[in-house]
N, C-alpha and C positions, 0 to 999 in steps of 0.2 A: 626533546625536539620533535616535532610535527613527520611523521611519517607520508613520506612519497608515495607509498602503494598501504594501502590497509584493506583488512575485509573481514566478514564474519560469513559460517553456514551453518543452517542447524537442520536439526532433522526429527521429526517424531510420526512414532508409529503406535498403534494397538490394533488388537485383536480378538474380539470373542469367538468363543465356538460353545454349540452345546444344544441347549433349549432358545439360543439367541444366537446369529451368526450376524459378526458387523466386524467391520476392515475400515480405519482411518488411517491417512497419511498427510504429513504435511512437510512441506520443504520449503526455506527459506532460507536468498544470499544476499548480501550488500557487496560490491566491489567499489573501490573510489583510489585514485590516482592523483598528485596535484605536483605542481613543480612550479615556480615563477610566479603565484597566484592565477596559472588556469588549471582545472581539475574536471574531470571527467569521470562518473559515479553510471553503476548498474545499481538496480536492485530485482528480485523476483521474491512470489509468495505464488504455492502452490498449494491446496487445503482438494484432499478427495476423498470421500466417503462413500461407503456400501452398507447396507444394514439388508440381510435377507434374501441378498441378490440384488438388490434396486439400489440404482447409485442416490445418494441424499446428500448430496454434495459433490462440487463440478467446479472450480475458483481458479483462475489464475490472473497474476498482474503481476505483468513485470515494466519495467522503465530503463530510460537510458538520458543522459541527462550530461551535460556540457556547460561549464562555467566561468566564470573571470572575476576577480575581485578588482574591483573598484576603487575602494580605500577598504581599508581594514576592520572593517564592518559593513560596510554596503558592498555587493556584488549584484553582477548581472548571470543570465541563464536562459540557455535553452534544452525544450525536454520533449520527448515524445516516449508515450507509455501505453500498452495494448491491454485491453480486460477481458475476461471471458465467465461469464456467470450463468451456466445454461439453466440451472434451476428456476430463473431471474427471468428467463428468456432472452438474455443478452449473448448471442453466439460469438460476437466480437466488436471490440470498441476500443476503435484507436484514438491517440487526442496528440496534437501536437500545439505547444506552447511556448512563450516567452514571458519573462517575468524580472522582478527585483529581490533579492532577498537583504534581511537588515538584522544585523546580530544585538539582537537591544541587549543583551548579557551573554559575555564572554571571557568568564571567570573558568578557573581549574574546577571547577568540581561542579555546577549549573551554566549549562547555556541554552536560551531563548532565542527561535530566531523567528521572525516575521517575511512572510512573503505577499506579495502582490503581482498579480500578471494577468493573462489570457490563455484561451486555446482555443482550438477549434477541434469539435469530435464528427467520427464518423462510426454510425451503429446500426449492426445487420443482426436481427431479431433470428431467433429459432423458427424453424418454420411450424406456424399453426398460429405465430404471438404476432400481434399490428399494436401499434404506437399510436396516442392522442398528437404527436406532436413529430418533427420532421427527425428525419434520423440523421442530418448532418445540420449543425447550428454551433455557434460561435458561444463561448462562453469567460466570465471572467475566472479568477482565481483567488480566494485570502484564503490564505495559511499561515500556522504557526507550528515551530516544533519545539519543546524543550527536553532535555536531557540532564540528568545529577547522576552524575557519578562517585558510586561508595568508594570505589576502590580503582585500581589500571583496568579490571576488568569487568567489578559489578557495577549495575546501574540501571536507572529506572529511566525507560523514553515513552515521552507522549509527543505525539503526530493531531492534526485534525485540517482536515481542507474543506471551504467551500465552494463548489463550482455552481454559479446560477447561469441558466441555458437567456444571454440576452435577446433571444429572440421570443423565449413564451417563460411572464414572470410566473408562473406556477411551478417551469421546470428546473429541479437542481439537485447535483448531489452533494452527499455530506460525507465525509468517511473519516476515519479516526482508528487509529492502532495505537494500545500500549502494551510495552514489554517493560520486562523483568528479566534480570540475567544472573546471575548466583553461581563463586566462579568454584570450580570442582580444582580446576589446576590454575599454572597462568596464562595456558589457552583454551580451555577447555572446560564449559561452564554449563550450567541446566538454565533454558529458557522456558516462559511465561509470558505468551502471547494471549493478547484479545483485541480484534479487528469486528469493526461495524461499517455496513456498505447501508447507505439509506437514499432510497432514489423516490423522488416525491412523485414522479409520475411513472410508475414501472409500467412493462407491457400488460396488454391483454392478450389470454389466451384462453378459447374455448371460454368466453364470453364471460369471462372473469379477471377481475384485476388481478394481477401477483400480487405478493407481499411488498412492502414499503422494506423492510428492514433485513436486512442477513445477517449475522454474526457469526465471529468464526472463534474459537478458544483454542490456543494450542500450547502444548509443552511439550520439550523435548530436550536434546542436546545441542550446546552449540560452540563451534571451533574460531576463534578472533585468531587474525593474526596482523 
């Protein structure tokens, strides 16, 4: 039977020291709730890095997210989620959204699900980084998620969204996570994360564009319950 409260954490770390001094960390949770067909889901991802002294990595995105089912494959939602990518020059960027989602396969072991909506973002640069285009502008939303699961607890997910800025068509993001879970116990498994942020118009700073692309690779542990 479908579980009222679920969730997952995981956690990974390394460490060099020697001729090479570098510190990674990354943390990541889902929480989700559901009773009657409404549910109400968190998630966070946190990715921070030091190589030398010098931070080479700064990431956080977490979400909060409110939902209702419809029929039994179509549901409705609302979501607001905050990002933070200082390397990117992006100090903070809220969005809040409404949308549909539609479970095109909703089989035991693969499920797809398609979304379609809106947001509206609001983004406040690092200071020294200015923008080609406004830092509050409406955008829409397609997404898809799919999931196969091996087992109650391994399982391979891919994510990918795209947000184009309807106010300036050059501007949009792309972003996309997949994991891997490989289970150690029946709660308690090794995760394989790889996350890509791709912003077509990133700021400028010190009269140079940022990079277009971020990526993030992680592994570590993680606890489903």
């Amino acid at each position: 039977a479908p579980k009222a409260f679920e969730g997952s954490a995981a956690l990974g770390f390394s460490q060099t020291n020697g001729n090479a001094n570098a510190t990674a960390i990354n943390v990541t949770n889902k929480l989700k709730y559901s009773v009657r067909g409404w549910g109400v889901a968190q998630d966070l991802a946190f990715f921070y890095g030091e190589a030398e002294n010098k931070v080479n990595a700064n990431f956080w995105n977490g979400g909060l997210r409110g939902e209702r089912r419809l029929t039994p494959r179509l549901g409705a939602f609302v979501a607001t989620r905050f990002d933070r990518n200082v390397l990117q020059g992006v100090s903070s960027r809220f969005e809040e959204g409404v949308g549909l989602d539609y479970k095109a396969i909703d089989a035991a072991r693969d499920k797809l699900t398609f979304v379609l909506g809106a947001s509206m973002f609001q983004q406040t640069l690092t200071p020294g980084s200015t923008s080609t285009f406004k830092r509050n502008y409406p955008a829409a939303r397609v997404g898809a998620d799919y999931k196969h699961n091996f087992s109650d607890i391994a399982f391979f997910q891919q994510t990918a969204e795209y947000l184009p800025n309807l106010s300036d068509t050059e501007v949009y993001l792309l972003n996309t996570e997949s994991s891997l879970v490989a289970p150690l116990s029946k709660s308690l498994g090794i995760k394989v994360g790889y996350v890509i942020r791709y912003n077509a118009q990133p700021p400028i700073r010190d009269a140079i564009q940022l990079k277009k692309t971020d990526t993030f690779f992680s592994s570590g542990l993680t606890y489903s319950f």
